[in-house]
PLY file of the C-alpha trace (Angstrom):
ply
format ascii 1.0
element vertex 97
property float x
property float y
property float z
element edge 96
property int vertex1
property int vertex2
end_header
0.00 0.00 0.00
1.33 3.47 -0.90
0.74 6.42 1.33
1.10 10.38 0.46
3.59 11.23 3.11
2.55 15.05 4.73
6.42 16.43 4.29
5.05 20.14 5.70
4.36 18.41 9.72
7.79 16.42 10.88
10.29 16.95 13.18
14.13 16.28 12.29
16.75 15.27 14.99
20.73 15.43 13.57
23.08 13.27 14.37
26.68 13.63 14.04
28.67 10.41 12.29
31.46 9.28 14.22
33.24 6.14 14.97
31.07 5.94 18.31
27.52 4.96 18.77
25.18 7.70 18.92
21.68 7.85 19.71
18.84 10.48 18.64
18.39 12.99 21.79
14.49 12.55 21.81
12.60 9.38 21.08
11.32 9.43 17.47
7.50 10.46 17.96
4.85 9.75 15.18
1.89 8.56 14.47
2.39 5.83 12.39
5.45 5.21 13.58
6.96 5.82 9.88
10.83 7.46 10.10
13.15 8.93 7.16
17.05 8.29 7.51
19.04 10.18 5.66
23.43 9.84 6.23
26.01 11.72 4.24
28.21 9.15 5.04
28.48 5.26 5.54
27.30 4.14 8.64
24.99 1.19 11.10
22.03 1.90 12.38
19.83 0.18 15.33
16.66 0.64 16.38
15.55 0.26 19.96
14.67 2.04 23.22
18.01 2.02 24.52
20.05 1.53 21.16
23.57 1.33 20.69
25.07 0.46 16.92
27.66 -1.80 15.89
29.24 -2.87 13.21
27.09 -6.38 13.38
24.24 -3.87 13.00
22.35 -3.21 9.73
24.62 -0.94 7.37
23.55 2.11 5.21
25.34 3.51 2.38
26.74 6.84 2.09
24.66 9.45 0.75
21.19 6.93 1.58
17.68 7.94 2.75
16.17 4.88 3.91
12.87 4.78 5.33
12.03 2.36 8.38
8.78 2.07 10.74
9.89 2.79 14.81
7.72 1.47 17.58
6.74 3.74 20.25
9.80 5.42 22.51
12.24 4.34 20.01
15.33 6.15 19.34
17.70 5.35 16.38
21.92 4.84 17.29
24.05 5.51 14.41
28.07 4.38 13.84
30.35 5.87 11.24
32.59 4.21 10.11
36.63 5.10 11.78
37.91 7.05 8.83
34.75 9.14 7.72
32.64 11.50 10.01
29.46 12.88 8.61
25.93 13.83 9.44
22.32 11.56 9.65
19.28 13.71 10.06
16.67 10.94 11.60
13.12 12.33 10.14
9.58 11.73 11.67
7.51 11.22 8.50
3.50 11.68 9.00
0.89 9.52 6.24
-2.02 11.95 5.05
-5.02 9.82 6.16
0 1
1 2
2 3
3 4
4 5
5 6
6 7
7 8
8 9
9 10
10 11
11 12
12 13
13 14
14 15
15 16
16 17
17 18
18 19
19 20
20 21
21 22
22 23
23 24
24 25
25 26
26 27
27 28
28 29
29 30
30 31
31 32
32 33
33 34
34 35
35 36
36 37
37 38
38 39
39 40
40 41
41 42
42 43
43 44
44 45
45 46
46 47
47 48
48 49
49 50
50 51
51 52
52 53
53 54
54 55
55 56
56 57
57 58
58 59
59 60
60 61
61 62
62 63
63 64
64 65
65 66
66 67
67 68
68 69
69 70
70 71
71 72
72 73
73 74
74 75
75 76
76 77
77 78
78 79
79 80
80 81
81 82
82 83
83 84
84 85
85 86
86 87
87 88
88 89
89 90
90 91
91 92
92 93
93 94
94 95
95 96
């Protein structure tokens, strides 16, 4: 099922890439739960209410925007890789109903 994302209500949370896990500030807060992740640079991402990346964690490329759906009081833990630093802005996405 496709959805008409509402791009003019979201709220953005950056995150700066380094080699060290780190975590959105907030929680990620929608509605349906849907989140945009965009990274400048190659890094893993997890997913959980506590999360900390790794490299066993799922990898996105450099220059991605991946979407993902984020239960409730989830936050989102980015890694760079050692040699590259870079940003991730981690996107609340709202569905027009």
């Amino acid at each position: 099922m496709i959805q008409e994302i509402d791009n003019s209500t979201y709220s953005s949370q950056l995150i700066s890439l380094t080699n060290t896990s780190v975590a959105t500030t907030n929680p990620v807060t929608t509605s349906n739960g849907f989140v945009r992740i965009a990274v400048t640079n190659t890094c893993h991402l997890k997913i959980a209410t506590t999360p900390t990346a790794t490299t066993a964690d799922t990898q996105l490329p450099a220059g991605s925007v991946s979407f993902f759906v984020i239960g409730d009081q989830q936050k989102v833990a980015l890694l760079g890789l050692a040699a590259t630093t870079g940003t991730a802005t981690v996107t609340a996405m709202e569905a027009i109903r």
